[in-house]
C-alpha positions as CSV (number, residue, x, y, z in Angstrom):
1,X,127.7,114.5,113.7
2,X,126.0,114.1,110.1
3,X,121.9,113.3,110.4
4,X,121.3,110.5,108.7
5,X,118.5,110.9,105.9
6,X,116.1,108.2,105.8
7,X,114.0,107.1,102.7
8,X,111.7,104.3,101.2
9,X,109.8,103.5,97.7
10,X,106.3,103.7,96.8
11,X,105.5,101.2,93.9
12,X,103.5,98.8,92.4
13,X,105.3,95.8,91.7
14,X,103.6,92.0,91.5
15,X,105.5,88.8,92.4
16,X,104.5,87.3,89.3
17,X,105.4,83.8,90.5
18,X,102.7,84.6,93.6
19,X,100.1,85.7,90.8
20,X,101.0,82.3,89.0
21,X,100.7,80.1,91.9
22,X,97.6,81.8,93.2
23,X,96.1,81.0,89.3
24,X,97.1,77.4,89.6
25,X,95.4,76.8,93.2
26,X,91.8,78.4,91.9
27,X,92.5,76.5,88.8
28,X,92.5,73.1,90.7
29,X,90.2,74.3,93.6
30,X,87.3,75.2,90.6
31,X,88.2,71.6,88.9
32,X,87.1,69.8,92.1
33,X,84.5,71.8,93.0
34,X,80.6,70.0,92.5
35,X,79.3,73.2,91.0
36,X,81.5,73.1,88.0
37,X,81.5,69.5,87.3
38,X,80.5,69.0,83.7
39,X,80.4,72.6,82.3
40,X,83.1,74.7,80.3
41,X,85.5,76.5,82.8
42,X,88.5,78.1,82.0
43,X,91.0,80.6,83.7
44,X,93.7,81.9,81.5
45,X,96.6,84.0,82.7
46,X,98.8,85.4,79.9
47,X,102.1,86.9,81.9
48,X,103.5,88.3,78.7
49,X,100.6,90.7,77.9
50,X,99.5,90.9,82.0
51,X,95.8,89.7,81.4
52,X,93.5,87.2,83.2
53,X,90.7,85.3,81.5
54,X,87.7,84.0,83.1
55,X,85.4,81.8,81.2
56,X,82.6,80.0,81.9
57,X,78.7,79.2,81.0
58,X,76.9,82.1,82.8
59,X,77.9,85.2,85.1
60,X,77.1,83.6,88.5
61,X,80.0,80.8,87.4
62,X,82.6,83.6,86.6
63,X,81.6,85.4,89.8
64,X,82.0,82.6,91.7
65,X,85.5,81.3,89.9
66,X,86.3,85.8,90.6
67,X,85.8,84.7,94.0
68,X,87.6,81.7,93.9
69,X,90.8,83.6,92.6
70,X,90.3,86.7,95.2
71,X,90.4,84.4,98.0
72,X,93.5,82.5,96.9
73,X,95.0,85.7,96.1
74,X,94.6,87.0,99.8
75,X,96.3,84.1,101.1
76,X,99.4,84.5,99.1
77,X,99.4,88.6,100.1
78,X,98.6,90.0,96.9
79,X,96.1,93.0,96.6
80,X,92.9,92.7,94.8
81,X,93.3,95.7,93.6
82,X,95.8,94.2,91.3
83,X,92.8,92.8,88.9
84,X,91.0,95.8,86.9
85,X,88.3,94.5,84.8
86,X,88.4,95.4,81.1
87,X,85.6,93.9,79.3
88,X,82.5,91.4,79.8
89,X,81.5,89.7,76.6
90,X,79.9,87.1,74.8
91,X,82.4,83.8,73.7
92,X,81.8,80.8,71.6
93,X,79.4,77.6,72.7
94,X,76.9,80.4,75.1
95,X,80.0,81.1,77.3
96,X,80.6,84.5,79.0
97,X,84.1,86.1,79.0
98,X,85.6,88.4,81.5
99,X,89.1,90.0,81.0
100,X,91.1,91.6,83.7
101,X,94.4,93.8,83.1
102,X,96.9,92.9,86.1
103,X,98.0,96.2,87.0
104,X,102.1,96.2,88.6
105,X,103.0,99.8,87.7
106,X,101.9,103.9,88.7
107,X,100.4,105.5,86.0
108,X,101.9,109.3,85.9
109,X,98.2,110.6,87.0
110,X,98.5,108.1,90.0
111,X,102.2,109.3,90.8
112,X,101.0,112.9,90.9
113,X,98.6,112.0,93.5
114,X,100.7,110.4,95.2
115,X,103.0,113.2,95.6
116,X,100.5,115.4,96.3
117,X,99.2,113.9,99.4
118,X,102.4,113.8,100.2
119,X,102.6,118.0,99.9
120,X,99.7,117.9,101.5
121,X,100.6,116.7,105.0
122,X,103.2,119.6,105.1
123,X,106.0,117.2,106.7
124,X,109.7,117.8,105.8
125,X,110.2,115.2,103.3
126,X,110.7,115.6,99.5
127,X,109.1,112.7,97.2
128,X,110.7,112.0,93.7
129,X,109.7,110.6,90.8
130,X,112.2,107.9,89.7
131,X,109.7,106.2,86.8
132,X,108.1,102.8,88.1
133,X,108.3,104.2,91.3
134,X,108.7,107.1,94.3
135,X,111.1,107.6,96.7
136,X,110.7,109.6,99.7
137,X,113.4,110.5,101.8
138,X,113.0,112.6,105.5
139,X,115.2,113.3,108.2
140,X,112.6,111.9,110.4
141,X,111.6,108.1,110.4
142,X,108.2,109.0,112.3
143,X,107.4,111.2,109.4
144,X,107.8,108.2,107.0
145,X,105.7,106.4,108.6
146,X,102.9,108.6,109.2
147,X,103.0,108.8,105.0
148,X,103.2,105.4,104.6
149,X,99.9,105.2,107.0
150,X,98.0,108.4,105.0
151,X,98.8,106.1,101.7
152,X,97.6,103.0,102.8
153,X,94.4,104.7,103.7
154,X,93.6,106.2,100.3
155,X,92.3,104.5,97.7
156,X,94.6,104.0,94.6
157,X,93.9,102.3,91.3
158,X,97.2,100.4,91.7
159,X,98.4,98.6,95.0
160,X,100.9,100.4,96.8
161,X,104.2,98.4,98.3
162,X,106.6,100.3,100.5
163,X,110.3,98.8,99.6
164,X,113.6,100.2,100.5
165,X,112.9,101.0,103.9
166,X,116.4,102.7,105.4
């Protein structure tokens, strides 16, 4: 009787409809909300180039529209970690302007890590290196697991989803 190998992937990936969606809610939540009423607002999501603007009249308003987004991101299951903030500047008419980079892929640093840890917890499985992604494959399904539980753990610059369980 053949053992049956068992494997899953390690990537990054973003439902990019989810990320739209959870936009459009802080987008309408912001519009309603007292604290903005009568000041410039704006939150910009540019899927093409994978960027997220935030402006607004001060630093307490962006934090507060960050906020805002975080939450309604939450709800619709996708990690925070997802934002990484690249620059805080100065825009036209006195507003601030805060860009974030929407991260859905493992850098090659990140994927070394990854496969590291997994070497490290000196389990029979073998973790590849398939571009966007990582599959691990093991006799044992406990064994999976148990790496799926030491990743979730660790912190990562890009948020981990486990696909392709079998």
């Amino acid at each position: 009787m053949a053992v049956k190998e068992h494997q899953f992937d390690i990537s990054a990936k973003l439902d990019m409809q989810e990320v739209k969606n959870a936009v459009i809610q802080a987008q309408k939540e912001i519009d309603t909300r007292y604290d903005f009423k009568g000041i410039s607002k704006e939150l910009d999501l540019n899927v093409g180039a994978k960027t997220l603007t935030l402006i607004s009249t001060s630093d307490s308003k962006i934090d507060a529209m960050r906020d805002i987004l975080i939450s309604k991101m939450n709800k619709r299951g996708i990690s925070i970690n997802s934002l990484e903030e690249l620059k805080k500047e100065d825009s036209s008419g006195g507003n601030r302007k805060y860009s974030y980079k929407i991260i859905d892929s493992i850098e090659k640093d990140e994927a070394k890590r990854i496969q590291t840890e997994i070497k490290g917890l000196k389990l029979k499985v073998s973790a590849v290196n398939q571009g966007d992604e990582i599959r691990v494959t093991g006799k044992n399904i406990d064994d999976l697991q148990n790496i799926m539980k030491h990743l979730k753990s660790l912190d990562f610059k890009a948020p981990l989803v486990f696909d392709n369980f079998k």
